[in-house]
N, C-alpha and C positions, 0 to 999 in steps of 0.2 A: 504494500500500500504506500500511497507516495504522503510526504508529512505537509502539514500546513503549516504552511509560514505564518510568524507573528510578530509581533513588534514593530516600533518605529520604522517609518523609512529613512531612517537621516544614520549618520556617524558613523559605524563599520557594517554595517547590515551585508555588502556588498559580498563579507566575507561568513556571512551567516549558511551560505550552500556547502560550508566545510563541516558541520558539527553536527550534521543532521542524517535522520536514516539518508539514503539512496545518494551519498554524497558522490559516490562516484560516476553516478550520472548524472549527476550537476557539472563535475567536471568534464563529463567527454561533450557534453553541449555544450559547455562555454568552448571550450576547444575548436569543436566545429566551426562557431563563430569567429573564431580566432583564424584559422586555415581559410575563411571564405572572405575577410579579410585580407590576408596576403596573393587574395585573387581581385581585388576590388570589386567584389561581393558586397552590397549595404545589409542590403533585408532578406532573410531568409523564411521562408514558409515553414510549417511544421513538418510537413513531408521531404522537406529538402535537409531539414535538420537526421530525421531518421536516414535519410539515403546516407546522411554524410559519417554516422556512426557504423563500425564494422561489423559484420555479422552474427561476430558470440555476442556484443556488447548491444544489439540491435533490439528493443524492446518490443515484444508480440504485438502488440498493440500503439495504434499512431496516440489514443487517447493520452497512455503514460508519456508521448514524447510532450504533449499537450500540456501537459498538467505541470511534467518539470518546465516549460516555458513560461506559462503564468508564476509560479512561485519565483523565478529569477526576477522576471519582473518585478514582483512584489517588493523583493530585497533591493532592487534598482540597479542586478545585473544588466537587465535588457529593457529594452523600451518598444511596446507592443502598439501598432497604427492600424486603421481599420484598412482591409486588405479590398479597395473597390475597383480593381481590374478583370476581377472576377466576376462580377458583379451582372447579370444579364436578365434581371427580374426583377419586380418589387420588393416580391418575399425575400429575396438574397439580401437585400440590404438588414434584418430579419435574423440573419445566422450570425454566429459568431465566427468570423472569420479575422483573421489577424497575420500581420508580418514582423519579425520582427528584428531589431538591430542590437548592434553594444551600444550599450553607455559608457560615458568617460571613467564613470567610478567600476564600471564593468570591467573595460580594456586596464586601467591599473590597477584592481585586484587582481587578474591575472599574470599580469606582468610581476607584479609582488610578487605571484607563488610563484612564478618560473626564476626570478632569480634567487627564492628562500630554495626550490628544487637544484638548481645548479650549484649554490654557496655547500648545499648538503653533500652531494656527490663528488665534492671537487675534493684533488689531493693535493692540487698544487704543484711546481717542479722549480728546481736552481738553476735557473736561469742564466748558463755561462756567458751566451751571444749576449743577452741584455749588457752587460756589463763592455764588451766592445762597444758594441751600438750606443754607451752613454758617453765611453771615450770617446768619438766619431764624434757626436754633435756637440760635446762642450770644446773640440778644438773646432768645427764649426764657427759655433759662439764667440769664441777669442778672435777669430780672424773679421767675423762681424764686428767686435767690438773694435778692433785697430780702425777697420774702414770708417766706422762711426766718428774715432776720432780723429780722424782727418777728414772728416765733414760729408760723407759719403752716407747719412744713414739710410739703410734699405728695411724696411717695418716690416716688407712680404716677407724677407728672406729670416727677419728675426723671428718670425712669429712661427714659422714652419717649423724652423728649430728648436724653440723652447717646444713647439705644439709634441714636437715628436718626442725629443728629450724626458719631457715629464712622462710623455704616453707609456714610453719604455720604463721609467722608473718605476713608475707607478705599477706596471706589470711586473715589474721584478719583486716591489717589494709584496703585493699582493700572495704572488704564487711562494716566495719564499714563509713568509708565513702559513698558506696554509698546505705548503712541504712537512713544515716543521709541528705545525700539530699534525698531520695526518702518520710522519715517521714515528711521534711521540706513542701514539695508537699500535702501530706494529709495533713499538719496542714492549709496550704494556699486553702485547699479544692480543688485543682486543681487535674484533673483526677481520680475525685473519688464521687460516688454516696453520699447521704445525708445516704438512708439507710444502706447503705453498710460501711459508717466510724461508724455510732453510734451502729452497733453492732461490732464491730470492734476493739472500743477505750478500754472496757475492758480488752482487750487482750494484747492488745499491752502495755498500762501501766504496768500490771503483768510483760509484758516480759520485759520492760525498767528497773524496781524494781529490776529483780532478774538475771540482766545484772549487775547492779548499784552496786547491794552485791557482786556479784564474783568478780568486779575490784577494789571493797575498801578491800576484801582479800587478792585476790592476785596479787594485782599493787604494794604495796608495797615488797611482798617478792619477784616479779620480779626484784624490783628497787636492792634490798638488793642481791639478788644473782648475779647482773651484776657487781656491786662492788664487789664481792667476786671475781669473774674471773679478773676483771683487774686490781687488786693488785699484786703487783709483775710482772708486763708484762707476765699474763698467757694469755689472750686474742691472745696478738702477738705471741706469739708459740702455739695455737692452729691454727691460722689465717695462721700462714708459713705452718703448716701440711698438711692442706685444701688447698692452692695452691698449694705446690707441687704435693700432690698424682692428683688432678685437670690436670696441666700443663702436666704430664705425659703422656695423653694421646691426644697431639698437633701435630698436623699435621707436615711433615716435614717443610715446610715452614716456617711456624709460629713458630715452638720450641726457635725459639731466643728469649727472652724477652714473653716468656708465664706464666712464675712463677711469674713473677714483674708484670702482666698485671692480673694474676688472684689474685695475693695479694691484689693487688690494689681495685678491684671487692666486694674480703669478709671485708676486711676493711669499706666501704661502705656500706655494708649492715648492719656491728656491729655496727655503727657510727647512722644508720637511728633505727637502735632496742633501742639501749640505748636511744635515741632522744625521744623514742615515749614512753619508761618507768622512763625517770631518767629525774627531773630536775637540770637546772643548768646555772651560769648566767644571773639569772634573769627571765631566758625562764621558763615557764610552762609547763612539760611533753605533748606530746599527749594524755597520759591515763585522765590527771588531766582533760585537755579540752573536751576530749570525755564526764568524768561524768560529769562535768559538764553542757555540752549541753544537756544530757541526761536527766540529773534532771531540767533543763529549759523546755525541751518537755513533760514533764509531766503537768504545770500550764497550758500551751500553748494549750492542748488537749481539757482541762478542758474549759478553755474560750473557745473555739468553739463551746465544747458542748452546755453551757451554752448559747451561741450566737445563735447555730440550736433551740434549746430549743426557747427564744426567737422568733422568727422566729416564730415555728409553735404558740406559743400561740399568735400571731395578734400583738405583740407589735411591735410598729414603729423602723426602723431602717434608716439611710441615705438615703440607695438604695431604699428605700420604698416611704422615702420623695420627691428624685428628680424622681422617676414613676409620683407621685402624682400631682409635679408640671407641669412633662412635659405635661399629660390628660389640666391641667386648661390650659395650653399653646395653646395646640390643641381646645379647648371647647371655646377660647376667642372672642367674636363676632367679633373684627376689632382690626387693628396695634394700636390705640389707648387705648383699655384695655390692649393689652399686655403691652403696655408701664409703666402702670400704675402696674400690675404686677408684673412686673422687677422690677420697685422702691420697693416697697414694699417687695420682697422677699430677695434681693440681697443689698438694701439701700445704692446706689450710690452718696452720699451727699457732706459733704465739704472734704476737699479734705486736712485733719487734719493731716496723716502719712505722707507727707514728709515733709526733714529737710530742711533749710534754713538757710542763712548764715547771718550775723551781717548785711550788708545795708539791708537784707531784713526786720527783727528785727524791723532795726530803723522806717523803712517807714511803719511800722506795729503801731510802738509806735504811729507814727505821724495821721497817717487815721487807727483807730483801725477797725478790722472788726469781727465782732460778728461769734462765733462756727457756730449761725444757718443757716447763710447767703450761699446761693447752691454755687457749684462750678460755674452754669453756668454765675451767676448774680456777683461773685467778683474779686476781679481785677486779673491778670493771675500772675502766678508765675515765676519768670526770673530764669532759667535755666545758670548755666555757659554753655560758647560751650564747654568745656574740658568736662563736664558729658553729654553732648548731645552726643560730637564723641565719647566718649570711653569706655562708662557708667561710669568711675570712677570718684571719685574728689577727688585731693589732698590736703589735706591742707599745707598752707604756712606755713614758718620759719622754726627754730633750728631742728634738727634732737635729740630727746630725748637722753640723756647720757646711756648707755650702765650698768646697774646694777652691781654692787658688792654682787653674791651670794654666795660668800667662807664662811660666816658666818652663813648661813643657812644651807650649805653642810654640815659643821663641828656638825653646832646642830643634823643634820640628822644620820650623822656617829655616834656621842656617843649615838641616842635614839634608832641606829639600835644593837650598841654592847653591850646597857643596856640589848634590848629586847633578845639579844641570851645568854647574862648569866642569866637572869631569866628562859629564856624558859630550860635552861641547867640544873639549881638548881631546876627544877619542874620537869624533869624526874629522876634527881638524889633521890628528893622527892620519888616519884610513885615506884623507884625500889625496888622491893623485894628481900629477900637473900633467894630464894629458895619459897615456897610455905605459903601460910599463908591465913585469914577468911578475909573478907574486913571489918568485925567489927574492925581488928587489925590495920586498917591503920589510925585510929588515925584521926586527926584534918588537914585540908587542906585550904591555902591559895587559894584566889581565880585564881589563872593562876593556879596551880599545879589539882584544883578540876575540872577546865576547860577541861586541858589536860586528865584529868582521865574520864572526862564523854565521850569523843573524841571516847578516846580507850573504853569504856565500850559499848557504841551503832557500834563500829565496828564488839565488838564480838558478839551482842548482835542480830545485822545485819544476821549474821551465822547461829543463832539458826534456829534449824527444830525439829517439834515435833517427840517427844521421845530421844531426844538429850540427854546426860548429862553432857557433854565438848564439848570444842572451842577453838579455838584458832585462833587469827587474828592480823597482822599486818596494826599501823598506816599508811595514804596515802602517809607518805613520806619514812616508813621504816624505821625510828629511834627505834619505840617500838612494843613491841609484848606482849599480854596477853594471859593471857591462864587461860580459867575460866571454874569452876566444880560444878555443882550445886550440894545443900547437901539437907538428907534425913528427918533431926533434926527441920526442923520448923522453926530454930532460927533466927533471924533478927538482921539486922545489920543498924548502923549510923555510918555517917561520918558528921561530924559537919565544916561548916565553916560560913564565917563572917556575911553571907549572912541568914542562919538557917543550917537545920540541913536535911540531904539526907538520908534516910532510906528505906528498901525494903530485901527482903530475904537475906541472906547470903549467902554466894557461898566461897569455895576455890581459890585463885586467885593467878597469879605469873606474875610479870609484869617486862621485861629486857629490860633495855634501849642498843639493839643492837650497839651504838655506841659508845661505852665502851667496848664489847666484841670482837665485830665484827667478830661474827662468825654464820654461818651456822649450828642448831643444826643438827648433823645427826639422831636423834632419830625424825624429822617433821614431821609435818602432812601430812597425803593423801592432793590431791589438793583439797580435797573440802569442808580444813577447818577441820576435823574430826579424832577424836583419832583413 
């Protein structure tokens, strides 16, 4: 039987064909509606609604297609007009006859559940290409910006760029999030077969690994090129270019205040991109947190496996233990062995872990009572009623003095601006004057050999076989190396306090960008490669 609709026509009603019996034929008709639309289709007849459902889903009868028509109506899915094409008699005007269309609250309630249906099924994925594709348009951006400042601004060519720039971000960070909850879901084995993750898990590490390498490449020259655009307030005059050319095309109404409203808009989106490539303030980039979590799901895989592994070889686990116990629960001849079970499984005894206050203490001193003695057999424990009513208890007197940590802040502040001119005199260390063997760099303190090994597994991260340079930028964009493998055999040490680091030789050129601060224009393609 089909249900009658009630209530108001106003507020969500539109979404009232979800909670109801025959809800699923509420949705293959709005659906219908939906398909004869993307036909430019307006009005549909009742019988054309039944043609357009499939044939298990096809209901016996035109009346039930009828009846679900009227109820959407009601809810102000559809909008029902008298059907007078048909019309070839008095009496016909007489019948109830009707056509009918979406309405606007119709078409987006649907639209709602197809992107609540989509957001639901989605896994997401790491996005390597995006991460090119944002290097390509903020060196774009930078060469727009030169032209701008030599008086050349082009608003078309700005606006395609940010248009695309943020489109791609925005998809990156999208799918990267919902990667990471859907990986989080596999790691918790929820929605997902046993055989089906552990052939599975090989893949997916690979793909984590060489997500992990693109964003310790190119996270940093991302971070390094967004400082290149917002030096000199180029950013804000690429930003006014994209709003105005934007605004230009605003309705009459709206033109008052469209340029300030769409400034406002790309501002916000430059503000969420630098957010998720540049740290600052203390705050951690989003790229820093994504590797991170990324190289955390990789141990996280491994224990599961090793946990399924486990599992199938017979060894004991928790879940296995309280199966075990609940059978001897079941199998217990009377309330009496259980009892005895429970003690013994669970050991309900003295009653050791809570605290107790000085009269209690004393009266402990006075009638001592032995560890072994049961709970049921020793004297009870007096409760304040302030921790009975409130669970808490306060304790009495002085409120503690309030610390003086201005002398640990100060120690904090000079071990932080120790640590940034050290770290500063070890990349000044590392720089090269142009290209040189890493036999030639000589002897290295241990922060300077630290930082070198940093950079060296960045670029080393790069390598693909048949390579024979690289080049890779540190995670924060300070340094950049650029290494050449050589054909000569010869070997190289760098000696420091610790012993001595050796391993083939290579050409190398290491620039502490934060001395230059420049973007070389002769860079790498994105993928790392001369």
């Amino acid at each position: 039987m089909m249900s009658t609709p009630s209530g108001p026509r106003a507020g969500y009603s539109p979404f009232a064909h979800l909670t109801v019996p025959n809800a699923a034929l509420y949705r293959r008709v709005m659906g219908a509606f939906l398909a004869a639309k993307e036909r430019f289709a307006i009005h549909l007849r009742p019988e054309d609604v039944s043609a357009a459902l499939t044939p298990e889903h096809r209901p016996a009868e035109l009346e039930t297609v009828v009846k679900a028509l009227d109820s959407l109506v009601e809810w102000g899915n559809l909008r029902a007009d008298p059907d007078t094409s048909r019309v070839t008699a008095v009496e016909d005007f007489y019948r109830k006859r009707f056509i009918y269309q979406l309405t606007r609250a119709g078409e987006a309630a649907e639209q709602a559940l197809a992107t609540y249906d989509e957001a639901l099924g989605r896994r997401g994925a790491l996005q390597a290409v995006a991460l090119h594709d944002i290097v390509t348009q903020l060196r774009a951006l930078l060469v727009i910006a030169v032209e701008m400042e030599e008086g050349e601004p082009d608003a078309a060519r700005a606006y395609l760029a940010l248009t695309a720039l943020t489109s791609r971000f925005e998809a990156l960070a999208e799918n990267a999030r919902a990667f990471m909850g859907s990986l989080q879901r596999t790691i918790d084995l929820h929605d997902v077969e046993v055989e089906v993750f552990l052939a599975y898990k090989d893949r997916l590490i690979q793909y984590l690994e060489r997500f992990i390498q693109d964003l310790i490449t190119l996270g940093g020259r991302i971070a390094l090129l967004i400082g290149e655009l917002e030096d000199q307030g180029r950013v804000e005059g690429l930003l006014r270019l994209a709003a105005a050319r934007e605004s230009a095309d605003a309705a009459p109404e709206e033109a008052q205040g469209a340029e300030a409203l769409a400034y406002e808009r790309w501002g916000a989106k430059w503000s969420g991109l630098a957010a998720w490539f540049v740290s600052a303030d203390g705050r951690e980039s989003q790229a820093r947190l994504l590797r991170g979590r990324a190289l955390g799901a990789i141990p996280q895989l491994l224990a599961v496996v090793r946990q399924l592994n486990e599992r199938r070889a017979g060894r004991s686990d928790r879940s296995a233990d309280f199966r075990t116990l609940a059978r001897w629960f079941a199998e217990a001849p009377d309330d009496q062995a259980r009892h005895r079970l429970w003690r013994a499984a669970f050991g309900l005894y003295p009653a050791r872990h809570l605290t107790v206050d000085a009269d209690t203490l004393d009266r402990r001193t006075a009638h001592p009572v032995t560890a072994s003695t049961s709970w049921a057999e020793a004297e009870p424990l007096r409760i304040s009623p302030q921790l009975r009513r409130t669970g808490s208890y306060e304790r009495r007197g002085r409120i503690r003095r309030v610390q003086d940590r201005s002398a640990q802040r100060r120690r904090l502040s000079e071990i932080a601006a120790r640590q940034t001119q050290e770290i500063t005199a070890a990349r000044a260390r590392l720089a090269t004057d142009g290209t040189t063997r890493l036999s030639a760099l000589g002897g290295l303190d241990p922060l300077a050999f630290g930082l070198f090994l940093h950079l060296l597994g960045d670029a080393l991260a790069t390598w693909r076989p048949g390579m024979t340079a690289t080049v890779a930028t540190s995670n924060d964009g300070t340094m950049e190396i650029r290494l050449t493998a050589l054909a000569d055999g010869t070997r190289a040490e760098i000696r420091t306090p610790g012993g001595i680091f050796s391993g083939p030789d290579h050409l190398v050129e290491i620039t502490d960008l934060t001395r230059t601060g420049l973007v070389r224009a002769d860079d790498t393609d994105p993928g790392g490669q001369r």
